[in-house]
N, C-alpha and C positions, 0 to 999 in steps of 0.2 A: 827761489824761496817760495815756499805757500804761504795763498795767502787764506787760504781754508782749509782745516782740518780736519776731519773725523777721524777718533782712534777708540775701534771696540765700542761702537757708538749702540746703546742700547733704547727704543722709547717705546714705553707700554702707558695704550689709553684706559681708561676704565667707562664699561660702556655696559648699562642695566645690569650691574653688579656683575659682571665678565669683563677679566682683566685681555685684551686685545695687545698683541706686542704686533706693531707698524716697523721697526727697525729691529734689526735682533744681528748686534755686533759688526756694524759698517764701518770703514774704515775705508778712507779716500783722504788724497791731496788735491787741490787745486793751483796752480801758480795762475803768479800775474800773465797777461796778454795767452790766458787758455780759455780755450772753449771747450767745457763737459755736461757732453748729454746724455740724460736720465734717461733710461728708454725701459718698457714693460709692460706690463697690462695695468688696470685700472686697479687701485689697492695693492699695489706692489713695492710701495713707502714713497716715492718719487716726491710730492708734495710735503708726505712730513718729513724729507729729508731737504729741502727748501726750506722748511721752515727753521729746523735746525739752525741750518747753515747763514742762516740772516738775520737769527738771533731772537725768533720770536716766539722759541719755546726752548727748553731746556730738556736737555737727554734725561732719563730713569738712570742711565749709568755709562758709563765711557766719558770721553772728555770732544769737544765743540771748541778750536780754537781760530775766531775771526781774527785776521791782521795783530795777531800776538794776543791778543785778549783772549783767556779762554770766560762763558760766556755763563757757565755754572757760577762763577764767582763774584759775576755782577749781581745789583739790585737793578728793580724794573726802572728806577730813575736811569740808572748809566747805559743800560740795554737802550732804554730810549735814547740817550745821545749817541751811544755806539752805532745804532741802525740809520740813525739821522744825518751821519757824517760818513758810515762806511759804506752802506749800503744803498743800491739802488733797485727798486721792481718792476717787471714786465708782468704783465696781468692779459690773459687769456681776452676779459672783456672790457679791454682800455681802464677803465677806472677812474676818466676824466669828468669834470665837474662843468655842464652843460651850459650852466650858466658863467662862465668866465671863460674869454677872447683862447685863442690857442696860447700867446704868449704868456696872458695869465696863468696859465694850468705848469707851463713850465717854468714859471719865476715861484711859485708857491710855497715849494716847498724851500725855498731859501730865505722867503720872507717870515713863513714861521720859524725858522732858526736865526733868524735877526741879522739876517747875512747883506751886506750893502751890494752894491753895481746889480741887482738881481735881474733888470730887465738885460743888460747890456749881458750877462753869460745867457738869460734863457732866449735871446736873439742871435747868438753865440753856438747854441746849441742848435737852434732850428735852422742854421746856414750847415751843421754838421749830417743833419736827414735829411738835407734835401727841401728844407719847408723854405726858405725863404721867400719875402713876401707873403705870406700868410698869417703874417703872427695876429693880423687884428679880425679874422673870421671865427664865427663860435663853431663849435665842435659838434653841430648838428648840417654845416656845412659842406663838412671833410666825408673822405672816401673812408671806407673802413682801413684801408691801405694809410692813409694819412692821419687817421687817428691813432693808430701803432708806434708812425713814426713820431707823432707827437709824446704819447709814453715813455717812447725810450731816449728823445732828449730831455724830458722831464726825468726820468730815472739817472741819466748822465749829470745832470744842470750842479750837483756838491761837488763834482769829482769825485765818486765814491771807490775803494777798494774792490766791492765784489758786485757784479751785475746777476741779480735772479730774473729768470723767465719762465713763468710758469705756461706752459704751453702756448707761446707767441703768437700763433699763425692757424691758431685753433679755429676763430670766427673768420680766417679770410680766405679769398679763392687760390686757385694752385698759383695763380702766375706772379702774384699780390706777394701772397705767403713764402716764395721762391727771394723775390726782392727784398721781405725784410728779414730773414734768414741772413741773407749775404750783407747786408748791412750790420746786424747783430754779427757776425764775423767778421767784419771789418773794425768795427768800433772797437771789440775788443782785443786788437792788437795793435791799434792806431794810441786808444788811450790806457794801454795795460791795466785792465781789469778782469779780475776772471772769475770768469760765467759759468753759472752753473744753468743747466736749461731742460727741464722736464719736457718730455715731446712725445708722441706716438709714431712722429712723421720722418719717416724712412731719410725724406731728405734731410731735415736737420741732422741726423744722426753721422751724416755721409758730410756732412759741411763742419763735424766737430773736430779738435784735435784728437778727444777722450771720450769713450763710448763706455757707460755704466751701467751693465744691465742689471737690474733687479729684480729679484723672485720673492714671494711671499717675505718682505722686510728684510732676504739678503743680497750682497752683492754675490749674485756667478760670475761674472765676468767681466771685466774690465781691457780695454782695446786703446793704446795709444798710437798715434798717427807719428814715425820718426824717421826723417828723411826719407819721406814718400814714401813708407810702408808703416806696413801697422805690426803692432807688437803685443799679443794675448798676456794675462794676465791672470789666473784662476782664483778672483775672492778679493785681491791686492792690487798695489799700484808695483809696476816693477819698481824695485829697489827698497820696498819699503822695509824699514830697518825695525825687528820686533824687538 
């Protein structure tokens, strides 16, 4: 079952009175426990197709359906609970708050949703990247490698539906960026969430289930990994039912 949707997904900005189309009719599935990387040059939708898909903008036209919600029919109130519960982000430059212990940074966002045991899952989570023992170092401490892994158990810490990475392993070195790639593909089939992952880097793309290339706001190509080979797709996901 997907658990992300795009169908005919349309998004036009409007920028110095020139109307700019970033998505121009995308259409992708996601299931749980998948890995799909966005792959393409820089302005090729990759990010506003993240943000789509995590609910923090609405398409010009086509339809955005997160874990059954489609996302046009929310107000900004339920959007906000829907991202709050469904969703989790990877952020290119950590996005962690300098002042609060590593542990802090991943019980956070459970404490703003008034969620109880918050330390015992975000110590829960920092035993799942590998941090344990670390939880009470601040974040000026850690490796660039260890601040990643603190994101992404901070992104895991709701249990959320869909995991976004917006360029992972952007600020770190090859051997760094190598490790949390394979950890990012381990998580999500360990805790069935599926990833959607904007990248440049050759090896993400090679460690995905699903390869989505993008050209000026459209899908060319689509590549799934099925029983150890891959399978092309021109535009669509195979089987996709119009």
């Amino acid at each position: 079952m997907a658990i992300v949707t795009l169908k005919d997904v349309v998004k036009d900005y409007v920028t110095d009175g020139q109307r700019v189309r970033a998505l121009d009719g995308v259409s992708l599935e996601v299931e749980s426990g998948e890995l799909a990387a966005l792959v393409g040059r820089s302005g090729c939708g990759k990010s506003t197709l993240l943000h789509l898909a995590g609910a923090m903008d609405f398409p010009t036209s086509g339809t955005v359906v997160l874990d059954g919600v489609e996302t046009s029919r929310r107000n900004d109130a339920e959007l906000t609970q829907l991202r709050r519960e469904k969703v989790g982000f990877i952020f290119q430059a950590f996005e962690l708050l300098p002042t609060l212990t590593v542990a802090e940074n991943v019980e956070l966002p459970l404490l703003l949703a008034g969620k109880s045991h918050a330390r015992a899952r975000a110590l829960k989570r920092l035993r799942w990247v590998g941090l344990e023992g670390l939880e009470n170092r601040l974040i000026h401490q850690l490796s660039g490698g260890q601040m990643q892994r603190v994101a992404i158990a901070r992104a895991l810490v709701h249990r959320p539906r869909v995991l976004l990475a917006d360029e992972p392993t952007g600020n770190l070195d090859n051997a760094t960026g190598s490790a949390i790639l394979e950890l990012i593909q381990r998580l999500t089939k360990e805790q069935k969430v599926a990833t959607l992952m904007a990248t440049h880097s050759l090896e993400a793309a090679s460690l995905a289930d699903t390869v989505v290339q993008l050209r000026d706001g459209k899908v060319v190509e689509i590549k799934r990994k099925e029983a150890g080979r891959e399978v092309g797709s021109p535009g669509r996901p195979s089987g996709w039912d119009d």
